[in-house]
Structures are given as structure tokens and as C-alpha cells.
C-alpha positions in Angstrom: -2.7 -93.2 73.5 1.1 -93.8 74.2 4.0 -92.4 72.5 7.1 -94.7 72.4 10.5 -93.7 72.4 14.1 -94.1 72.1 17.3 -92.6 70.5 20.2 -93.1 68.4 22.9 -91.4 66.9 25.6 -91.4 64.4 29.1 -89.6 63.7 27.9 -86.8 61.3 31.5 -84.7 60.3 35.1 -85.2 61.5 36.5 -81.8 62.6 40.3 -81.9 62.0 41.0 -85.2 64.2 40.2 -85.1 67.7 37.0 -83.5 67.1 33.5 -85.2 65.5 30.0 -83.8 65.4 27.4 -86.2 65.7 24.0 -86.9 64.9 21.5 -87.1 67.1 18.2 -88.7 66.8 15.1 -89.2 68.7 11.6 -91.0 68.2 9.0 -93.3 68.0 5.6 -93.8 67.4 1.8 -93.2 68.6 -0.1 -96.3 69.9 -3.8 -96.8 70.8 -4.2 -99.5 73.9 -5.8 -101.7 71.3 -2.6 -101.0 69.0 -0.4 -101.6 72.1 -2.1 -105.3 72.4 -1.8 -106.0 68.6 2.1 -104.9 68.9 2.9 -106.9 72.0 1.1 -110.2 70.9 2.3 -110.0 67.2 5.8 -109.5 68.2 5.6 -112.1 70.9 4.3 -114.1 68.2 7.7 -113.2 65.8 9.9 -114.5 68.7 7.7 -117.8 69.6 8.5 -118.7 65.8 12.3 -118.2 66.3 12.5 -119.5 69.4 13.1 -116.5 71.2 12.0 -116.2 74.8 10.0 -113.3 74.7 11.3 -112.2 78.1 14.7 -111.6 75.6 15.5 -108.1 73.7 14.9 -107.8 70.0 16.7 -104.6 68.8 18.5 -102.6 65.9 21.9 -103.1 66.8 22.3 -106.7 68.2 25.9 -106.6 67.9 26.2 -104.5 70.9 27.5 -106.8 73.2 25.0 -105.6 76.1 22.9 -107.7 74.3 24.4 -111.0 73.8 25.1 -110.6 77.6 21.8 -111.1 78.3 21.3 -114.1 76.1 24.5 -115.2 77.9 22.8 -114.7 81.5 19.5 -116.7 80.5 22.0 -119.5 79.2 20.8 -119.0 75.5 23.7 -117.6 73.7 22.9 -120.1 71.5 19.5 -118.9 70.3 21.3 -115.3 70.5 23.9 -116.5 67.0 20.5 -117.9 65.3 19.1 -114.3 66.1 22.0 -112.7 64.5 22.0 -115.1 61.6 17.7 -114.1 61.0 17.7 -110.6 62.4 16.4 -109.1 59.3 13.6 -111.2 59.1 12.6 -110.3 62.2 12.9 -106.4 61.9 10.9 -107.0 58.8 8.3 -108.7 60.3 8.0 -106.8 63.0 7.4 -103.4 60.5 5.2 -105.6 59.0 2.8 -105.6 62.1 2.3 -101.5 61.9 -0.4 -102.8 58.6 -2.7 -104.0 61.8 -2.2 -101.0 63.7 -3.0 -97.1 63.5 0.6 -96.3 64.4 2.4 -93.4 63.4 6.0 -93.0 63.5 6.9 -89.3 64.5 11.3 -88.9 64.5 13.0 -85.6 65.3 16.9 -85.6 64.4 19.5 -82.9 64.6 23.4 -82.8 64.3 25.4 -81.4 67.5 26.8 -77.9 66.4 29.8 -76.7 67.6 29.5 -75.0 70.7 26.3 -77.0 71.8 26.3 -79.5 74.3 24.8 -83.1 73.4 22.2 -83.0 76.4 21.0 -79.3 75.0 20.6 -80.8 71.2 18.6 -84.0 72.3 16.2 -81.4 74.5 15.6 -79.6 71.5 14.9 -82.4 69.3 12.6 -83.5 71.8 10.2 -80.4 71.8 10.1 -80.8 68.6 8.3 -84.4 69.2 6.5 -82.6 72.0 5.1 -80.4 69.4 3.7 -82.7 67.2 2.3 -84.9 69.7 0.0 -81.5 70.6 -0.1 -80.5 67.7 -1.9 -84.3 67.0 -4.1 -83.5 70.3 -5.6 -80.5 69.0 -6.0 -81.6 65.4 -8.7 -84.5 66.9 -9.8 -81.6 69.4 -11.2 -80.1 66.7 -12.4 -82.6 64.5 -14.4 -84.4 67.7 -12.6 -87.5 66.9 -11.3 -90.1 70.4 -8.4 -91.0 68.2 -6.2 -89.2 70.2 -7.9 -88.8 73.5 -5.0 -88.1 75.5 -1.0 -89.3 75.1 1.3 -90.6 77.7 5.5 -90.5 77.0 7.4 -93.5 77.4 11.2 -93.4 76.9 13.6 -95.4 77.1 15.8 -94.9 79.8 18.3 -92.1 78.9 21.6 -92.3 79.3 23.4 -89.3 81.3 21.6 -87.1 82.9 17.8 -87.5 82.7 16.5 -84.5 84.3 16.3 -82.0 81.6 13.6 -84.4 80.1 11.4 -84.5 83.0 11.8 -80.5 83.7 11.4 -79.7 79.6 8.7 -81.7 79.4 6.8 -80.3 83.2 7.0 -76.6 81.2 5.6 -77.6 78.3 3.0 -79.5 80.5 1.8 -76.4 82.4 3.2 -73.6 80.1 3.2 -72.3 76.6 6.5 -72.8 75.6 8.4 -69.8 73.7 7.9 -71.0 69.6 5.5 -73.9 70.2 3.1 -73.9 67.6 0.6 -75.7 70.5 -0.1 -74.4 73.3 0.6 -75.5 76.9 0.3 -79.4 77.3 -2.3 -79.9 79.7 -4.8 -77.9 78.1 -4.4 -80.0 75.5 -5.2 -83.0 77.6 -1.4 -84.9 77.4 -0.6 -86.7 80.7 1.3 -85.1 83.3 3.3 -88.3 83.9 6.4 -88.6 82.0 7.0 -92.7 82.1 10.5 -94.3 81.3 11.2 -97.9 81.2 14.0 -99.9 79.2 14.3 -101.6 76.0 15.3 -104.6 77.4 12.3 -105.3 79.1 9.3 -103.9 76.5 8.5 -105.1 73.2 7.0 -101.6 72.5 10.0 -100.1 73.3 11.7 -102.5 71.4 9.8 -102.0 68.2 11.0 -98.2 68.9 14.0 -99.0 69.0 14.3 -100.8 65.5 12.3 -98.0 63.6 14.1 -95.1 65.5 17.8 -97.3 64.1 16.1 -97.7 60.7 15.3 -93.9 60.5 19.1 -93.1 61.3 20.4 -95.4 59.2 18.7 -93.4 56.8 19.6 -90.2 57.5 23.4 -91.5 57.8 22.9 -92.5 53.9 21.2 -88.9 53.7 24.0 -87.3 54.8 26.9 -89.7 54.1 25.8 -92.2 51.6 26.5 -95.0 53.2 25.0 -98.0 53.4 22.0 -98.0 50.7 21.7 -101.8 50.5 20.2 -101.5 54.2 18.6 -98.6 54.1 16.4 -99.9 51.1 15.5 -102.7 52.6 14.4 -101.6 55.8 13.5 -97.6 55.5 10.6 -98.3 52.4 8.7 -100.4 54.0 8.9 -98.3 57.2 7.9 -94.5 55.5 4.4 -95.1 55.0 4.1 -95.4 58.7 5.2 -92.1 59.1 2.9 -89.1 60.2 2.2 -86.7 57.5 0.1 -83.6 57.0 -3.4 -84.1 54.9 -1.5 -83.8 51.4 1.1 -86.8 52.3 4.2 -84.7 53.6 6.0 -86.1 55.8 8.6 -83.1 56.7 7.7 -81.4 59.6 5.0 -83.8 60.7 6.5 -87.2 61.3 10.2 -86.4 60.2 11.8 -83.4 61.6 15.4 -82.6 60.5 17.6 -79.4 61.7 16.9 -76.5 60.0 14.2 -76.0 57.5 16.5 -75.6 55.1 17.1 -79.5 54.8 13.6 -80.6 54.1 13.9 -80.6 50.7 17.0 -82.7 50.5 15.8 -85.6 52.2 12.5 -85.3 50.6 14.0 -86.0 47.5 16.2 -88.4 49.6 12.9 -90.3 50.6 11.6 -90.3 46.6 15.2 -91.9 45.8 15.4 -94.7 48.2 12.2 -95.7 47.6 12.5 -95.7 43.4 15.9 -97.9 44.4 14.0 -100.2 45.9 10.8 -100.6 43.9 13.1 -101.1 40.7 14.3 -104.0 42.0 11.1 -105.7 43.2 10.9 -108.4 40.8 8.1 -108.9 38.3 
């Protein structure tokens, strides 16, 4: 199994002027090798129809203009403005693809308190993911199951300094960690390699990348309302992806927000979107 994942973020409170906290979030989802080959080939397939190279980046946020660079380099800035002009097509399509698949979408997602550094928030959020991902080891452990028969990381590549990843991620390898709810990471058979590659470059990161921006885009309507046309479009057909616990929740299994104390919120947050959108699924 591989785990898949990438980050995004999003300006969470203005303090007086100079000073904002953000939102940080971080995720992905679980792929067998046969789900890896379904995902690459199907979304090959979704960029053969639009005439996308599929050497070329689909993402979230194709605005940024790292992207249309790189259409610009391969001399297709051209099939870059159709992209723009049939992106949500696309992102649909390519949620669509997760009905062939056993994926499961696990996100984690905090906002940067004041007094706590960016790099230390994003580590935190990412033991939480650690935690699941053993915590999904040693449920099929103990049901006998080769669903999950070990997991292997791969991030995209993080911007700033990487190395708290790679050491967070060694401890929790070899040791208990302080609050895990696992236990150490190699007993519970996860690989000792910790694997980055880009976005640019593979279509599973890719897909990561689109349901990591849908889940933010969420939680920015969560937490600021904003929005709710997208996020109705893109997040209901996304949630059912999500991991969840034997009785269907999804908080604390495959979406992971702050303190405890928010669950509830965006649970009911969840229930709302999705009524928005099934009432106007026409009959």
C-alpha cells in the first residue's frame, strides 16, 4: 500500500493588520498497487480526452502561474487556457475514478496558533496522519486481512525545510511515540523509507493534490463561509471516499481537525453541504 500526500493552506483569522493565522492542511489517500494502476491509467485516460499530454500537471489551483509555465515550456500554453476553461470536469472526473478503487482519503488540518511556528504545526498534523495510517495496519493485523500489508509515504516535495518530516517520521518508525494511540511503526510493519517526489511529475500525486485543495476549500467554508457554490460541487462527491470508523464517522478517522472540540461543528458542517447539494440534484 502507498499513502499519497500533499498540503495546502489557507488564511484562517486576521490579527490586527500585519498579523494572520493560517490554516494548515495536510493529506491524501491510501492506494493498493492495483489501485495505483487503475488511478494512473484512468487519469491518463481523463487527459488523452482533453488533449492533455500526460507528461503535463493536473492540479487544484491551476491559476498558479508555476503551472501555466510549464505548459509554456512544452509549447502548449494553448492546451493550458482549454484546461482552465474544463478544469472542473476534469477534477470531477478524476474523483470519479476513486468508485474503481479501494482508496481512502485520510486529511489532518490545524490552524497556526500564536506562538507556534508553521513547520511545528504541519509536524503535528502529520502524526496525526501517521497515526491513522497504524492505526489502519493494526486494525487488518488483527482481522488477518492483506488489505493493508504494509504502507509506504509519498509526499510531495515540501517546501522549507524538510527534515523535520524525515526525523518525525524515523521516531515514530522505531519508537512509540509519546500519545500515539499505535505503537511504534515498524512493528507495525510500515516501511522505513519515507519517499518524496513532486506533483508535477505523478498523477497520484496529483490526484492528492486536487482532494487535499477540495478538503481545504471546505474547511475554509467551515470556518469562513466562503465559497459554498465550489465546495458543493466538489467536497460531496469526494466525502464518501473518506476513511471512517465501522459506524460511518468520519472525525478522527479520515478527517482530523485541531482540537476535539471542533468535531462536532464540521460534522454538522459535512450533513449541511451535502443536503445543499442533494436539494438541487434535479428530478
Amino acid at each position: 500500500m502507498y499513502f499519497f500526500m500533499d498540503n495546502s493552506e489557507f488564511t484562517y483569522k486576521w490579527l490586527r493588520v500585519l498579523f494572520r493565522t493560517d490554516y494548515l492542511v495536510l493529506g491524501g489517500y491510501l492506494a493498493s498497487l492495483d489501485d495505483m494502476k487503475i488511478m494512473e491509467d484512468e487519469i491518463n485516460k481523463i487527459k488523452e480526452n482533453c488533449e492533455i499530454p500526460i507528461d503535463l500537471p493536473i492540479k487544484w489551483n491551476l491559476k498558479d502561474d508555476r503551472i501555466r509555465k510549464i505548459y509554456e515550456k512544452h509549447e502548449k500554453l494553448d492546451v493550458y487556457k482549454k484546461l482552465l476553461s474544463s478544469a472542473d470536469e476534469i477534477r470531477l472526473s478524476i474523483i470519479s475514478v476513486l468508485n474503481k478503487t479501494k482508496c481512502k482519503l485520510i486529511m489532518s488540518a490545524e490552524p497556526v496558533y500564536k506562538g507556534k511556528l508553521r513547520e511545528q504545526v504541519y509536524i503535528w498534523i502529520f502524526e496525526n496522519i501517521l497515526q491513522r495510517l497504524g492505526q489502519a495496519l493494526e486494525n487488518e493485523m488483527q482481522s488477518q486481512s492483506n488489505y493493508y500489508p504494509s504502507i509506504s509515504i509519498v509526499m510531495d516535495w515540501p517546501g522549507g525545510d524538510h527534515r523535520p518530516y524525515f526525523q518525525t517520521y524515523s521516531k515514530a518508525y522505531h519508537f512509540k511515540q509519546p500519545g500515539f494511540f499505535c505503537g511504534d511503526l515498524k512493528a507495525l510493519n510500515m516501511n522505513v523509507n519515507f519517499a518524496v517526489s513532486t506533483t508535477n511529475n505523478s498523477p497520484h500525486l496529483q490526484a492528492a493534490d486536487i482532494f487535499v485543495g477540495i478538503t481545504k476549500d471546505f474547511l475554509e467554508w467551515v470556518y469562513k463561509e466562503r465559497d459554498v457554490e465550489r465546495v458543493k460541487k466538489f467536497f460531496p462527491p469526494l466525502e464518501p471516499f473518506f476513511r471512517k470508523s465501522k459506524a460511518g464517522k468520519i472525525m478522527g478517522y479520515g478527517l482530523i481537525v485541531g482540537k476535539k472540540q471542533e468535531y462536532e461543528k464540521v460534522e454538522k458542517k459535512i450533513e449541511e453541504i451535502k443536503q445543499i447539494a442533494e436539494n438541487e440534484i434535479p428530478f
